[in-house]
TORKOL-4160 file (C-alpha; in steps of 0.2 Angstrom, whole numbers, padded with zeros to 4 digits, m for minus):
366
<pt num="1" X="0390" Y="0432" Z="0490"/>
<pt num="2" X="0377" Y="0445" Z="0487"/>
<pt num="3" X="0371" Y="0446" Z="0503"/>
<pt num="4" X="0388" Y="0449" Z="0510"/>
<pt num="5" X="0393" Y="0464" Z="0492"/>
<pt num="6" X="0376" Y="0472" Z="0500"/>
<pt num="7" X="0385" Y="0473" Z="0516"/>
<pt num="8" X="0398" Y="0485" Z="0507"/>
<pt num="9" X="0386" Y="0497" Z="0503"/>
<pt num="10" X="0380" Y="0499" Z="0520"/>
<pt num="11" X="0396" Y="0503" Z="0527"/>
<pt num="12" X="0399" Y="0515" Z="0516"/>
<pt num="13" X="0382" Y="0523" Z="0520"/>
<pt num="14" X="0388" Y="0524" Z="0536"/>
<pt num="15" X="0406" Y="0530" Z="0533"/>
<pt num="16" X="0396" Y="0543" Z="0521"/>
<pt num="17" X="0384" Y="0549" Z="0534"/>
<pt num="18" X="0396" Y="0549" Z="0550"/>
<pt num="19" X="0411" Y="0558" Z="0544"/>
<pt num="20" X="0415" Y="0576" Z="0545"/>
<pt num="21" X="0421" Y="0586" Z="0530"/>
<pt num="22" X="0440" Y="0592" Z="0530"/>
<pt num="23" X="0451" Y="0600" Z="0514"/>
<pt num="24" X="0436" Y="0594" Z="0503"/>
<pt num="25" X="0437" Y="0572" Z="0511"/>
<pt num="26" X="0429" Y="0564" Z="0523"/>
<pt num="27" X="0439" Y="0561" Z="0539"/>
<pt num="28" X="0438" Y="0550" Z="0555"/>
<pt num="29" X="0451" Y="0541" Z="0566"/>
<pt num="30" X="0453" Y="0523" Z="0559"/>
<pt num="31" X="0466" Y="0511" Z="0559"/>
<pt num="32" X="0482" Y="0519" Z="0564"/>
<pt num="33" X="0478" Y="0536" Z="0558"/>
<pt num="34" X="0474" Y="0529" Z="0541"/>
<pt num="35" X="0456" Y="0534" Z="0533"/>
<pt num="36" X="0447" Y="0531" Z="0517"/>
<pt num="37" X="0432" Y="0539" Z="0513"/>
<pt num="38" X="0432" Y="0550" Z="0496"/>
<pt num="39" X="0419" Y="0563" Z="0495"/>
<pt num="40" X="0414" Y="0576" Z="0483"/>
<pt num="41" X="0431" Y="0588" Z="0480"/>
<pt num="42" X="0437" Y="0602" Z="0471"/>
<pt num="43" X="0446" Y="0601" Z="0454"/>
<pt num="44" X="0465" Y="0601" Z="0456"/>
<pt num="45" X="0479" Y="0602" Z="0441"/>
<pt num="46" X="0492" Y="0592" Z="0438"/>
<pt num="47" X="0506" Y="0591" Z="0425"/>
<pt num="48" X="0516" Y="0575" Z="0420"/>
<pt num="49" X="0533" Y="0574" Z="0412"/>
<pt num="50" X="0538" Y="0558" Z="0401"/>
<pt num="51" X="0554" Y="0558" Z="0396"/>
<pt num="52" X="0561" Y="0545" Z="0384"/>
<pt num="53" X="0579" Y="0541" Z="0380"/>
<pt num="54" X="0581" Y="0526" Z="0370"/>
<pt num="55" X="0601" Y="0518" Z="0364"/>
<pt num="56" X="0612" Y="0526" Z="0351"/>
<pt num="57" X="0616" Y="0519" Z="0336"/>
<pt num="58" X="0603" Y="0504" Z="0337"/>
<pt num="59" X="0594" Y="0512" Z="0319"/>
<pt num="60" X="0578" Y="0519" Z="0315"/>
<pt num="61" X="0567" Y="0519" Z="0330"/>
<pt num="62" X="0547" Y="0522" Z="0335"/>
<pt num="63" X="0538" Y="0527" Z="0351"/>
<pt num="64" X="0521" Y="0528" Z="0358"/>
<pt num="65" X="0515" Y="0538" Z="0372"/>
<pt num="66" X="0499" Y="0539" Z="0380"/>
<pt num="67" X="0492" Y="0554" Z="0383"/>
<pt num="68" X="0476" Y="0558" Z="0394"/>
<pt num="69" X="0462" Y="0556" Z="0384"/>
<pt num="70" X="0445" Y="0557" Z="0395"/>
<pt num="71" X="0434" Y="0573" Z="0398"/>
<pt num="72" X="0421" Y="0569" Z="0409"/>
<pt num="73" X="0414" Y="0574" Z="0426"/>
<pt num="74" X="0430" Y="0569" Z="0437"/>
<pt num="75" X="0442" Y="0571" Z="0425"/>
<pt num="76" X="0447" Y="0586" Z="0413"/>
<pt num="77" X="0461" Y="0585" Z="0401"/>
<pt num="78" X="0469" Y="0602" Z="0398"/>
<pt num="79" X="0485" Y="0600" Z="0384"/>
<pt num="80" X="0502" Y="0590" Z="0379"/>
<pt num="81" X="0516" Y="0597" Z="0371"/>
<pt num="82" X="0531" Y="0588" Z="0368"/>
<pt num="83" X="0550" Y="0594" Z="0361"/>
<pt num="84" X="0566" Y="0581" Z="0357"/>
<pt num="85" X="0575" Y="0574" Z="0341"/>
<pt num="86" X="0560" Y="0567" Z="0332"/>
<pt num="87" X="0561" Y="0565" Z="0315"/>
<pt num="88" X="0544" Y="0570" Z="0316"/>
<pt num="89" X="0530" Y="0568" Z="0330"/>
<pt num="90" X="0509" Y="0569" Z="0329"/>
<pt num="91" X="0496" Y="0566" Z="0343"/>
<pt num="92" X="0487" Y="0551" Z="0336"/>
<pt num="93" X="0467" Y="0549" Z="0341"/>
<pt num="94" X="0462" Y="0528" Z="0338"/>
<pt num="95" X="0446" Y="0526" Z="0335"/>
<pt num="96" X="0441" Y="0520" Z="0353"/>
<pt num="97" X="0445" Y="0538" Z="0357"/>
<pt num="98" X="0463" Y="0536" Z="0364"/>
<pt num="99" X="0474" Y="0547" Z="0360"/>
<pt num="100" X="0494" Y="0543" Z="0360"/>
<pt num="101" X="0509" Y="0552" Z="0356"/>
<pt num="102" X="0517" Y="0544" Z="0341"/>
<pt num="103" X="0537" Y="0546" Z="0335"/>
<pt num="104" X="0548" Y="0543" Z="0323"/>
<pt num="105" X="0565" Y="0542" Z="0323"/>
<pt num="106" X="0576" Y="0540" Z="0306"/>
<pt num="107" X="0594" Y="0550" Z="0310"/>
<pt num="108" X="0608" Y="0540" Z="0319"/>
<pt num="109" X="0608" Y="0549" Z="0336"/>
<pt num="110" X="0600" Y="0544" Z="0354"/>
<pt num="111" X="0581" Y="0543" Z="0351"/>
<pt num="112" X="0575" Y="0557" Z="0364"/>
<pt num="113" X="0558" Y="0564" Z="0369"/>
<pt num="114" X="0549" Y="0572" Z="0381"/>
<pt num="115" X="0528" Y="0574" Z="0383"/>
<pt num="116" X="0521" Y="0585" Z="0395"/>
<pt num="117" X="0503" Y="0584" Z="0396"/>
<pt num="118" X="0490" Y="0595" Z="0407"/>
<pt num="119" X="0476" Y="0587" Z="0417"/>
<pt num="120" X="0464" Y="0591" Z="0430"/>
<pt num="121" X="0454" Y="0580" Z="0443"/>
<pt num="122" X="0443" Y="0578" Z="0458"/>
<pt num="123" X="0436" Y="0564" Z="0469"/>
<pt num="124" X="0423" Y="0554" Z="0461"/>
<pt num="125" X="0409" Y="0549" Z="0472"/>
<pt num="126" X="0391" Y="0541" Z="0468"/>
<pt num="127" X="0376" Y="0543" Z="0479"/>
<pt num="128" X="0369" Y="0524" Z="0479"/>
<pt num="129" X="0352" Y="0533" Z="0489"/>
<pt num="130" X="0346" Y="0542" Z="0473"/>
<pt num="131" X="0346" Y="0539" Z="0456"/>
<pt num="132" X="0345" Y="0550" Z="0437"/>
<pt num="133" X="0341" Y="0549" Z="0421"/>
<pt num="134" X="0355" Y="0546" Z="0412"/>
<pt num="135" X="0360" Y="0540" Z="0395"/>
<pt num="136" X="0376" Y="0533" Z="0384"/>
<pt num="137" X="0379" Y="0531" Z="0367"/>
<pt num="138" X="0372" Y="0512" Z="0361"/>
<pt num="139" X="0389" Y="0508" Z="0352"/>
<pt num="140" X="0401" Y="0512" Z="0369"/>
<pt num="141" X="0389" Y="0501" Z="0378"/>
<pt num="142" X="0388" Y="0486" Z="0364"/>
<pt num="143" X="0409" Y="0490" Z="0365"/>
<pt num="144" X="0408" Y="0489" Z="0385"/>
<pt num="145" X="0400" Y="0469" Z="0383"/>
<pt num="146" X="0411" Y="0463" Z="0368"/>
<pt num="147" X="0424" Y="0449" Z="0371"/>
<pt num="148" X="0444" Y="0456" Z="0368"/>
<pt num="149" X="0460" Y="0444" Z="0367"/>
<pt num="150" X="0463" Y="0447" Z="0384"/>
<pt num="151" X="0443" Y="0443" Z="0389"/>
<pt num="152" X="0436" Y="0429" Z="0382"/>
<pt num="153" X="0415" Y="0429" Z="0386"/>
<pt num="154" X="0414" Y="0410" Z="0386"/>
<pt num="155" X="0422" Y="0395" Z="0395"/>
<pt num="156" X="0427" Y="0397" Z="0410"/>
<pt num="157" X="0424" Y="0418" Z="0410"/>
<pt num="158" X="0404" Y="0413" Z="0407"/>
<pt num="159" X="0404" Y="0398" Z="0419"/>
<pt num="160" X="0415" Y="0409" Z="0433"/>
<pt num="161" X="0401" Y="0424" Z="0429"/>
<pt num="162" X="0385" Y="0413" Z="0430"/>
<pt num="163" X="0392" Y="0404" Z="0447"/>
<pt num="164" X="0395" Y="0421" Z="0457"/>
<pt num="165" X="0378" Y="0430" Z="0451"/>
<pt num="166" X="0367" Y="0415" Z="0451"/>
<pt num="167" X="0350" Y="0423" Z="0460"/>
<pt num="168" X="0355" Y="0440" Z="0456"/>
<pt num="169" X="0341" Y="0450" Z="0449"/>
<pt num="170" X="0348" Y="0466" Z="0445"/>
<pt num="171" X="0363" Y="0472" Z="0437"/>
<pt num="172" X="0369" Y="0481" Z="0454"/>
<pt num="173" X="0364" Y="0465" Z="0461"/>
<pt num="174" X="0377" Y="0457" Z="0449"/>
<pt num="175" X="0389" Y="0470" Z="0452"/>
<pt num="176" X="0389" Y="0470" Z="0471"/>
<pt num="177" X="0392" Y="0448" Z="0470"/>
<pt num="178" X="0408" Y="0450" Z="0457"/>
<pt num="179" X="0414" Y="0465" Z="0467"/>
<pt num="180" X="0413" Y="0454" Z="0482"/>
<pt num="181" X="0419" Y="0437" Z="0475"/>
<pt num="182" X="0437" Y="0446" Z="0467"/>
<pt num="183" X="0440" Y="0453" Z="0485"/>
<pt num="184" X="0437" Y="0437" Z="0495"/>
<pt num="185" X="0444" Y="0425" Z="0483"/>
<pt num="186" X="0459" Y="0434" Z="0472"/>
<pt num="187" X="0476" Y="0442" Z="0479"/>
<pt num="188" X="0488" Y="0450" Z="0472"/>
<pt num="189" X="0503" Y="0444" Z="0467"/>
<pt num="190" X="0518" Y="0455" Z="0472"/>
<pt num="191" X="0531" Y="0446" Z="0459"/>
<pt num="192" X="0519" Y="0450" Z="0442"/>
<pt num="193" X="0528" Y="0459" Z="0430"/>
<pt num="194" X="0520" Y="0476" Z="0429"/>
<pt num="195" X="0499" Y="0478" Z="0429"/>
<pt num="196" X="0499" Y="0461" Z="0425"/>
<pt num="197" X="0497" Y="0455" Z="0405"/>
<pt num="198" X="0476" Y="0454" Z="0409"/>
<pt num="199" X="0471" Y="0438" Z="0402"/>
<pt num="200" X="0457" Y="0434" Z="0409"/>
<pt num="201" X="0460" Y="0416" Z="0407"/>
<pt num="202" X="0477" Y="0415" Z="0416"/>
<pt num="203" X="0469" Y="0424" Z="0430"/>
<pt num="204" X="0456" Y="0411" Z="0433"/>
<pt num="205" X="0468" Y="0395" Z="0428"/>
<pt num="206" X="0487" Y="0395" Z="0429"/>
<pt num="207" X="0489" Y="0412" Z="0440"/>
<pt num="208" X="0479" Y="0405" Z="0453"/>
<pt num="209" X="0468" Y="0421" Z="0454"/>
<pt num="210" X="0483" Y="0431" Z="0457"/>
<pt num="211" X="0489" Y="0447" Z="0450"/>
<pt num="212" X="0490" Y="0466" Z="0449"/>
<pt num="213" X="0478" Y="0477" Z="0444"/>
<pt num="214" X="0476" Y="0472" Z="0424"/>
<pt num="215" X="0473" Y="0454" Z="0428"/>
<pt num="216" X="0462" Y="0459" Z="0444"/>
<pt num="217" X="0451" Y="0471" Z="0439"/>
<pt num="218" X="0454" Y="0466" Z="0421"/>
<pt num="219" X="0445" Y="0452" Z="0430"/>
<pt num="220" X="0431" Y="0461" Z="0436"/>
<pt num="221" X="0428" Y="0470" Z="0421"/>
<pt num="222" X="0426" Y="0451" Z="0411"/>
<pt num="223" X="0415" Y="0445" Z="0423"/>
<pt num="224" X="0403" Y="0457" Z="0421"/>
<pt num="225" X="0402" Y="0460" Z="0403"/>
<pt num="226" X="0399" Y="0440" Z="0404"/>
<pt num="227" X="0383" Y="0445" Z="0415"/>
<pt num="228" X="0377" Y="0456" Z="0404"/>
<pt num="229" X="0384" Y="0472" Z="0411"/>
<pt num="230" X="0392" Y="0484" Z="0402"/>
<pt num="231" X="0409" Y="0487" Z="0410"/>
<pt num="232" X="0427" Y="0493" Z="0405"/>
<pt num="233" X="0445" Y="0495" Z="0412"/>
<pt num="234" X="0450" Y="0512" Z="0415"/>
<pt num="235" X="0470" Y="0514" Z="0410"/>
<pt num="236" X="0481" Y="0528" Z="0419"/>
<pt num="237" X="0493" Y="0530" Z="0431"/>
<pt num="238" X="0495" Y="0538" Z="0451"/>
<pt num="239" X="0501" Y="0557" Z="0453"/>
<pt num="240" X="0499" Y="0561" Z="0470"/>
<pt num="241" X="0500" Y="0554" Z="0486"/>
<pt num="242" X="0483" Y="0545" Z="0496"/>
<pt num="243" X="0474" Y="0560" Z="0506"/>
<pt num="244" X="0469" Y="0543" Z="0518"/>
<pt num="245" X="0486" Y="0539" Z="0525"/>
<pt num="246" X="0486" Y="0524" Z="0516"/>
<pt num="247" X="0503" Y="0521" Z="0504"/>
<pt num="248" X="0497" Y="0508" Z="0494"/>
<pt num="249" X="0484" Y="0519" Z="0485"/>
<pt num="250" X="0495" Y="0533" Z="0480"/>
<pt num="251" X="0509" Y="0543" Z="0472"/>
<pt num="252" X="0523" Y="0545" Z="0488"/>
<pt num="253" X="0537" Y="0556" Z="0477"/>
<pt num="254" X="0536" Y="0566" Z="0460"/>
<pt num="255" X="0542" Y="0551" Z="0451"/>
<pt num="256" X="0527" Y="0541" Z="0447"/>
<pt num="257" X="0539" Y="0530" Z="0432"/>
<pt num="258" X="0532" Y="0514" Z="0440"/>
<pt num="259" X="0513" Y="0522" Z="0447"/>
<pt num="260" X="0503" Y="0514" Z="0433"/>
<pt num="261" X="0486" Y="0508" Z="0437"/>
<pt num="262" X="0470" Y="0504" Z="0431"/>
<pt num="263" X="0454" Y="0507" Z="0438"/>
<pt num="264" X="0435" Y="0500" Z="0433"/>
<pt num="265" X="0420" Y="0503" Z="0429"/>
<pt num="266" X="0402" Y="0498" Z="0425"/>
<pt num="267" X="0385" Y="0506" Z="0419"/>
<pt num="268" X="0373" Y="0504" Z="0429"/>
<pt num="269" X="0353" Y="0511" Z="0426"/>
<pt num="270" X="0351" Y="0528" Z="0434"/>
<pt num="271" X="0368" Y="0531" Z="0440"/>
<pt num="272" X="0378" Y="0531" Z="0424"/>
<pt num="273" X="0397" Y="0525" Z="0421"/>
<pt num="274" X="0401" Y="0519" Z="0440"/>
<pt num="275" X="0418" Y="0519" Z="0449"/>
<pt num="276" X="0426" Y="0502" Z="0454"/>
<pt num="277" X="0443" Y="0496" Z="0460"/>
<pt num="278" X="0444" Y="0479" Z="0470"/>
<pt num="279" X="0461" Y="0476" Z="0464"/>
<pt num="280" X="0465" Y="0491" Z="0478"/>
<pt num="281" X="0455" Y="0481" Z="0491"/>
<pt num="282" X="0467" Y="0467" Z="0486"/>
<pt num="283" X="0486" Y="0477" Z="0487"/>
<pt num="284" X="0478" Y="0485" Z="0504"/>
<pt num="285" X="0479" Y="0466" Z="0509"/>
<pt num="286" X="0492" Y="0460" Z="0504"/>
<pt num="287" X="0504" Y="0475" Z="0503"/>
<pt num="288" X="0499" Y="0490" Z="0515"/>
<pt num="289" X="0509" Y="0480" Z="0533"/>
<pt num="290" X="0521" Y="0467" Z="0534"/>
<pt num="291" X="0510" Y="0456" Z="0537"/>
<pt num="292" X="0496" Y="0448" Z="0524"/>
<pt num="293" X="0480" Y="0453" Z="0529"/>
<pt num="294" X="0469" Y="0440" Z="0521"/>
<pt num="295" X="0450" Y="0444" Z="0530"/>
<pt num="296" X="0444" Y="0459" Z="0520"/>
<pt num="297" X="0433" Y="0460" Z="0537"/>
<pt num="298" X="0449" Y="0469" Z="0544"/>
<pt num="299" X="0448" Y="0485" Z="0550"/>
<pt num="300" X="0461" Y="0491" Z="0542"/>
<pt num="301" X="0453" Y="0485" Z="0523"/>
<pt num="302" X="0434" Y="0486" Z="0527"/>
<pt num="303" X="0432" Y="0504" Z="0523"/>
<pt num="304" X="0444" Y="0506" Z="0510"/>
<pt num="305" X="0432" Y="0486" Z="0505"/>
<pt num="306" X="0417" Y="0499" Z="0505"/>
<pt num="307" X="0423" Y="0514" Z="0497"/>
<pt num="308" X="0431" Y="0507" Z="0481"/>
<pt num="309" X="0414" Y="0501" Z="0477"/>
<pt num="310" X="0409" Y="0516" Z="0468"/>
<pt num="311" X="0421" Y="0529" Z="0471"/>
<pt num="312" X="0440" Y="0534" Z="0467"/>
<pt num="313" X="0451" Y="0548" Z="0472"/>
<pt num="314" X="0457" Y="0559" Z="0464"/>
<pt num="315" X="0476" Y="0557" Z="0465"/>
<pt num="316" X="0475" Y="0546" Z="0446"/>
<pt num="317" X="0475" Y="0553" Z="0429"/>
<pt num="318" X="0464" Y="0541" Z="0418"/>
<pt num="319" X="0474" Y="0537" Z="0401"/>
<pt num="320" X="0462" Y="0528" Z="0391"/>
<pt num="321" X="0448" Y="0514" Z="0390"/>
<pt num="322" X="0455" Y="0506" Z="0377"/>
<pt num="323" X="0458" Y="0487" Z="0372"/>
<pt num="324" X="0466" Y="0478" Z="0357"/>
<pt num="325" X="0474" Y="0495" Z="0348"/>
<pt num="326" X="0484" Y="0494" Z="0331"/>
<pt num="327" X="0497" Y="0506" Z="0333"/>
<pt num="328" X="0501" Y="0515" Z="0317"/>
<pt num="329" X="0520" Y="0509" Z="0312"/>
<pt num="330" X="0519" Y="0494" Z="0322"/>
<pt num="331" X="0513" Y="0476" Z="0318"/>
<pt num="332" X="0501" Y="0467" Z="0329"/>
<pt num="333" X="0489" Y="0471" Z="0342"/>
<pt num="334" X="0491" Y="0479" Z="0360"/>
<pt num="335" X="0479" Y="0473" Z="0373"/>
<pt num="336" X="0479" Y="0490" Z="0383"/>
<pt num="337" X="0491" Y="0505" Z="0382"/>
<pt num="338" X="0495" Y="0510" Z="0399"/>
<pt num="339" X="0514" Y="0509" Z="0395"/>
<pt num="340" X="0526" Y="0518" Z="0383"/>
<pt num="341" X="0527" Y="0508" Z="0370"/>
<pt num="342" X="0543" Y="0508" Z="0360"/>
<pt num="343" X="0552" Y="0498" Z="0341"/>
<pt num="344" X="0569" Y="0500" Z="0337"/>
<pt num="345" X="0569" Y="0493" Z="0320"/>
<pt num="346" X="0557" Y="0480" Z="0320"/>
<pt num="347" X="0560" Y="0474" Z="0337"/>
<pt num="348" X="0549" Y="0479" Z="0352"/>
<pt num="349" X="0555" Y="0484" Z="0365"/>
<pt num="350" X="0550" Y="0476" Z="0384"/>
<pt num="351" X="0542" Y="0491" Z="0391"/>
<pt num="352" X="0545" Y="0484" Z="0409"/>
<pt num="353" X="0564" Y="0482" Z="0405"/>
<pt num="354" X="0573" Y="0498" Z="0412"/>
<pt num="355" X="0589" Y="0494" Z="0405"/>
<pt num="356" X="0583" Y="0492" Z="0388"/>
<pt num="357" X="0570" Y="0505" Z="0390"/>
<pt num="358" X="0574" Y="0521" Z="0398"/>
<pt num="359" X="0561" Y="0532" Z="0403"/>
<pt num="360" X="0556" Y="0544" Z="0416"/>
<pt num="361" X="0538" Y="0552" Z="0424"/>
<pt num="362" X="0536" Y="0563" Z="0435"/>
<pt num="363" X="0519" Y="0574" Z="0443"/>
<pt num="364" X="0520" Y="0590" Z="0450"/>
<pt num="365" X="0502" Y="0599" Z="0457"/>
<pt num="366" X="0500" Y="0616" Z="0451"/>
């Protein structure tokens, strides 16, 4: 397994060193027309609209909205503002750093909100040939190797984790062998609900090693923490359509309602927080033709196999990296708030249940 992760670097060295630059990507003739090769980019803007709409007469009712909540070199949160019936309404930071929309609703009418929130963001891109120094704060890594209720770090996570990187030496090393062993040994599930629920566990046992993004690079992210590498999910949602003719990995109208998806990440010595998404690799496979490719050797998936390994477009708005959040007026815990999250009395509402739960989002680029 290492030897052949080691092989996704190299491709993408080449893709990297033979492509031309156009509109601020890297271009060649792959595939059917379809290319995958992020490079550095300039920052666009984006607004999202959320509009909620819950059933009249059910009593008092709560909703939770998540909001973008990252500033960092790919990604820059701009504002949120937000109008409706609310009885009242507050932007809410938890103390992983997530910030959420949170509403009350006490009169008798139709609960009814709407959150626009400002962003801007640009391809994300890591040069594997050099290296910096660069430092994060002790406690986000200790947070980035804990166990959560959805990633256990023992039983079959820990045995899983020391199977894939045995002989490993390094963390990238590590990396590159559970990168490698979610592409050639998951898929993704085309009937999971949603993201998938995440569990670790289930992925590994019952599902089969199938799933959507939560469960597969929720997956990811378990296994490394079990190696000892600090490593996190990235929770957010699609706004614009693939620059790399590839429909799978992008936004194709304004409506982005069902566009959530979660990314990864690891920290990694002298390149900082790194870009991941295998579970891409896997919907590419399964998803992109009619037909399931299952070789990630295809031509079609073998660039798209390099480039995730470290890199992400800039078509996504991250939401948060949180795990296992209280929400204030609700019981329980949420393993991940990628969602809008909603109670009418003290029932929660199925977020994936578009009858129950009636909500729009939409993206425009400024």
């Amino acid at each position: 397994m290492i030897a052949s992760s080691r092989r996704h670097i190299l491709k993408l060295a080449l893709l990297a060193g033979a492509t031309p630059m156009l509109g601020g990507f890297a271009r060649r003739a792959f595939a059917g027309d379809r290319t995958y090769a992020p490079a550095a980019s300039d920052w666009r803007q984006f607004q999202t609209r959320t509009v909620i709409d819950l059933p009249q007469g059910q009593g008092p009712a709560q909703v939770w909205l998540p909001v973008p909540s990252l500033t960092t070199d790919y990604q820059r949160s701009l504002d949120d503002n937000w109008t409706g019936n609310a009885t009242a309404a507050r932007l809410v930071t938890d103390p992983s750093g997530a910030k959420f929309l949170h509403a009350t609703f006490e009169g008798g009418g139709a609960p009814h909100l709407e959150l626009v929130s400002r962003f801007e963001t640009r391809n994300r891109t890591i040069d594997w040939s050099s290296s910096s120094d660069v430092s994060e704060d002790p406690e986000v890594l200790r947070a980035a190797l804990k166990a959560s209720t959805q990633k256990p770090l023992d039983g079959i996570v820990a045995q899983t984790a020391q199977k894939i990187t045995a002989g490993a030496t390094t963390d990238v090393d590590k990396v590159r062998a559970i990168y490698a062993w979610i592409v050639s040994n998951c898929y993704r599930n085309m009937d999971t609900p949603g993201c998938g629920p995440g569990n670790n566990v289930a992925t590994l046992t019952t599902a089969g090693l199938g799933g959507k993004c939560a469960d597969l690079n929720g997956l990811f992210v378990g296994l490394a923490r079990a190696s000892g590498v600090p490593a996190r999910d990235v929770f957010g949602v699609r706004v614009a359509p693939s620059a790399f003719g590839y429909k799978q990995l992008g936004a194709n109208s304004d409506k982005i309602t069902g566009a959530q998806h979660c990314r990864a990440e690891v920290w990694l010595s002298g390149h900082g927080w790194v870009a991941m998404d295998p579970a891409d690799v896997l919907k590419v496979m399964r998803a992109e033709t009619e037909t399931w490719i299952k070789d990630p050797k295809d031509p079609l998936v073998a660039q798209v196999d390099a480039a995730l390994f470290g890199n992400w477009e800039g078509n996504w708005v991250a939401y948060n990296t949180a795990e296992d959040l209280r929400l204030p007026g609700r019981d329980g815990i949420l393993p991940f708030m990628m969602y809008p999250q909603a109670t009418i009395g003290d029932k929660v509402v199925d977020e994936l249940d578009a009858k129950s739960f009636v909500y729009e989002i939409t993206a425009v680029e400024a």
